[in-house]
N, C-alpha and C positions, 0 to 999 in steps of 0.2 A: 504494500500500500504506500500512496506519497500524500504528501501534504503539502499543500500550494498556501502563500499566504501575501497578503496586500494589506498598506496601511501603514500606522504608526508605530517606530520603532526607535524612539530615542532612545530606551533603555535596552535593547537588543532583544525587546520581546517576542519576534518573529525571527529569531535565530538562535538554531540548535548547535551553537561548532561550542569548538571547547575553547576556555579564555584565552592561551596563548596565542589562539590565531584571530582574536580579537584586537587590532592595533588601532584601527582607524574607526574617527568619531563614526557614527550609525547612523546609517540616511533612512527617509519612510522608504517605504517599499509602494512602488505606484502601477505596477504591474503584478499580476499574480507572478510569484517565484516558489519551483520547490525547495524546499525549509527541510524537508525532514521524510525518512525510509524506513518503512517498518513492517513485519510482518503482521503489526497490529498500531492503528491509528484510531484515536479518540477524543479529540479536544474538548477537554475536560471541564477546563474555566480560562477565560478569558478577560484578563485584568485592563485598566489601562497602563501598566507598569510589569506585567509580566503575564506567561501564557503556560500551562500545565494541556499538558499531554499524554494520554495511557498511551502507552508503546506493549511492546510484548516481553519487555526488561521491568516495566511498571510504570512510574509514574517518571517526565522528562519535564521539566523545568529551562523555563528561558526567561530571559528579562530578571527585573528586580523586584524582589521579595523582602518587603520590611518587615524584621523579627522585632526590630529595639522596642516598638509600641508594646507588643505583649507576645514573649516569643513561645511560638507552638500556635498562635490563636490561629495565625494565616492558613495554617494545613489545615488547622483543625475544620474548617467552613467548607473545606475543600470535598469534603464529604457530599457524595450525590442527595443527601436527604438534610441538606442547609443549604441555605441560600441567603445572600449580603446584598443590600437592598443600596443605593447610591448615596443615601441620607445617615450612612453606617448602621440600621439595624436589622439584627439576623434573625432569620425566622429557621426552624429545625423541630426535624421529628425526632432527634436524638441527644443532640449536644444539651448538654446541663449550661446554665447560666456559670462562664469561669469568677465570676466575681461574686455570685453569692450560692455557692455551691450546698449549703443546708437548704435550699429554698424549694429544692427539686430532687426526685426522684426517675428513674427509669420509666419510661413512658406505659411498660409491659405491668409494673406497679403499681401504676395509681391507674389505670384505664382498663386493666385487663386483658390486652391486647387493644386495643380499641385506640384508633390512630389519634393521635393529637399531636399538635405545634406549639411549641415553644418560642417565644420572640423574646430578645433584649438586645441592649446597645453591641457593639461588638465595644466599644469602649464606655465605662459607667456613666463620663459626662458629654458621650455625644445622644446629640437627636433629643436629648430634653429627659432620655428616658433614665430612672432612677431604679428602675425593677426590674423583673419580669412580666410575661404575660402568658399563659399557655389559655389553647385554644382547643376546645374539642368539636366533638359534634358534624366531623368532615369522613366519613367510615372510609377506611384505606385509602391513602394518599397514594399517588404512584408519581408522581412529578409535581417540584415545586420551585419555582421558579421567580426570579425578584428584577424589579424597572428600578427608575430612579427614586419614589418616592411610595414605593410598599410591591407587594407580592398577589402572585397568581398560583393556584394549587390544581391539579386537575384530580379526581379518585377514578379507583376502576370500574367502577360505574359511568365513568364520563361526563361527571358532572366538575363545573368549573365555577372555583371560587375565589374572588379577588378582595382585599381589603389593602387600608394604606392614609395618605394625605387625603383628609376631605376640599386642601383648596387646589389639587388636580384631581377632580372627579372623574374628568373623560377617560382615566386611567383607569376606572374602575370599573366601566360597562354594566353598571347597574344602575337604578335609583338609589337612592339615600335615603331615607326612612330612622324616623325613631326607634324602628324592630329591626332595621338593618342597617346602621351608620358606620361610617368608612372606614374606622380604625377597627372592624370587627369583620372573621367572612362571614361574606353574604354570597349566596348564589348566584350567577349570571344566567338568569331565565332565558335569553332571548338564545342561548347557543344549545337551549336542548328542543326536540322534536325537529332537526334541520332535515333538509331534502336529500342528503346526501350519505347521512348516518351521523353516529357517533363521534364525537371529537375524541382524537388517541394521540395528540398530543398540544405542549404550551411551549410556546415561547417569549420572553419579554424582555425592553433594556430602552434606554432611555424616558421615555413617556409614550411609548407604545408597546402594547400586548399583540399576540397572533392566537389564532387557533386552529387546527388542521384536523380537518373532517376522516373520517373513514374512506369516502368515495373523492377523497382529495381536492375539497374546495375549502382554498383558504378565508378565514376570516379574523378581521382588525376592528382595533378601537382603540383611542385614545389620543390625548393632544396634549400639548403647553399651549394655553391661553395666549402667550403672545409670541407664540410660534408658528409659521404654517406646518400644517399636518406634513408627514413623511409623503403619505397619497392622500388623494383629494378628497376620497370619499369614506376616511376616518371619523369618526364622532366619538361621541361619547356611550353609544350604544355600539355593540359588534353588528359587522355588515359585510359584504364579500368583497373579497380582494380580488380585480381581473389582473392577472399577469398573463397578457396577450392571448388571453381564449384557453392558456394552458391548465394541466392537472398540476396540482403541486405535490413534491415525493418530500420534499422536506424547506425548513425555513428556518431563519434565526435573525435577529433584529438588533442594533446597537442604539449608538450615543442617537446617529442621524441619520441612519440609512438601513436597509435592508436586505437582503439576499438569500433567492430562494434558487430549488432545485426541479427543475418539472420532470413529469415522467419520464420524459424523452430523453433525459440527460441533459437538459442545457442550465443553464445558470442565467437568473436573470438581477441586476440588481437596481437599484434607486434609492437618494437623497443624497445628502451630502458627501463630499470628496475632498473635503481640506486635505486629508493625510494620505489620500492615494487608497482609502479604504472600495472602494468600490472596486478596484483594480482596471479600471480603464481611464483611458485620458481624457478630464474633464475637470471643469470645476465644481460642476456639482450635476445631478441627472432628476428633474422633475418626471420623466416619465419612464418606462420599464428600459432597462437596456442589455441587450444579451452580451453577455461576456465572450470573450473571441478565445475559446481557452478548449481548445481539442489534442489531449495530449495521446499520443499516440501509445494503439494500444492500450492504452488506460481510459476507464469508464468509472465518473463521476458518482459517487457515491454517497457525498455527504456535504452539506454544508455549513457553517459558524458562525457566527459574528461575535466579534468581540464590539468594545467602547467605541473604538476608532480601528478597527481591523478585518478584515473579513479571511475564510478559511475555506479555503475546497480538498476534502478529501476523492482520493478516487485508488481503484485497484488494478490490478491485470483484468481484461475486458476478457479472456481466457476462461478464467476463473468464474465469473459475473452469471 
């Protein structure tokens, strides 16, 4: 498998070499480049300061990783069942609160099995928050996922639950209700009964969320008030995303842009391009734009986005 990567790289976060052959300052990456060879590729998390990757050795780290705030806490988030929201608070189905660790038990302990969330500061005096929070009432979570200012959960039942800032509501694709207000989940009604099936998966990061249907039609929500939307036909309700008539096989979202995978194989991306994250030449892309990226013999597989980065996995087309 290879991994192609575009975007921001002042701290060498889209670079797997080893330090010594590190000498010269690091430019963004403004073209997709392969980064990295592996029998096993997985882009794991995607920082604005460094990028973790499963390989088939385990886990591969690039860019810079600050331990001096609280060290261990960065791996520790690292965990597919936490997620670190841009406002620094972490929501988890497993991590104990490190700073008030009497306050919390094992989830299997107080719930019975019965899935619940955990939220607190990743640091005590950020985001305002002084505590904890755990959250139940969401039965088996299987992805959960975090934007700039709170979080989206999906269960195996397919239902999608978002909470977070009540003053970026379009973030949350619900109403706000006194039986349902922002800093708490609330169901997203309008993405169950869709035409198409079940949603089987989430994606979110900056101030916009996705959701991807079973029969692969994607759908979005969300904005900054005094931002234009990524696509035009974002709100604050979920509503479908056209990416030129195609199916969508996978998607993932950052700071300002997006990038998706259709069945076909192709890559399509949109919004912003300060860092060369879109991977093609432009200063920025209002409307869908296919990436020129047919590596031979290799068939696209997966795609990422990081803050400011974008990621395409792909394998031997042999293989596929």
């Amino acid at each position: 498998m290879n991994l192609y990567a575009a975007g921001f790289n002042a701290w060498r976060q889209l670079e797997f070499l080893s330090l010594e052959n590190q000498t010269e300052e690091p430019d963004d990456i403004v073209s997709f480049r392969k980064v990295l060879s592996d029998e096993l590729i997985e882009v794991h998390y995607a920082s604005l300061t460094y990028t973790v990757v499963n390989t088939s050795a385990g886990l591969r780290y690039a860019g810079y990783v600050n331990e001096d705030i609280q060290p261990g806490l960065t791996r520790k988030l690292l965990s597919p069942t936490a997620a670190i929201a841009g406002n620094g608070i972490v929501a988890s189905r497993f991590l104990r609160n490190p700073y008030r660790p009497s306050t919390l038990t094992d989830q299997s302990e107080v719930y019975n099995g019965h899935d619940a969330i955990v939220q607190y500061a990743a640091l005590p005096q950020s985001a305002g928050i002084e505590s904890s929070q755990t959250f139940s009432g969401m039965p088996d979570i299987i992805q959960l996922v975090a934007y700039e200012t709170g979080f989206v959960a999906l269960s195996r039942d397919s239902k999608v639950w978002t909470w977070g800032d009540e003053r970026y509501s379009a973030t949350l694709g619900r109403e706000i209700t006194p039986a349902s207000p922002a800093e708490k989940p609330g169901l997203v009604e309008d993405l169950e009964n869709l035409p198409s099936g079940k949603i089987k998966r989430i994606e979110a990061g900056g101030y916009t969320a996705l959701a991807l249907t079973e029969g692969h039609d994607l759908y979005g929500w969300g904005g900054h008030p005094a931002r234009q939307p990524l696509v035009d036909t974002l709100s604050g309700s979920p509503s479908p995303v056209d990416v030129e008539e195609n199916d969508i096989q996978d998607c993932s979202v950052g700071e300002t842009h997006m990038i998706v995978l259709t069945t076909n194989g192709d890559v399509y991306v949109i919004g912003g391009n300060t860092n060369g994250q879109l991977g093609v030449p432009s200063e920025g892309i209002p409307k869908w734009k296919k990436v020129p990226l047919s590596p031979r013999e290799e068939a696209i597989v997966g795609v990422k986005a990081g803050q400011r980065s974008s990621f395409i996995v792909t394998k031997n087309s042999r293989l596929t």
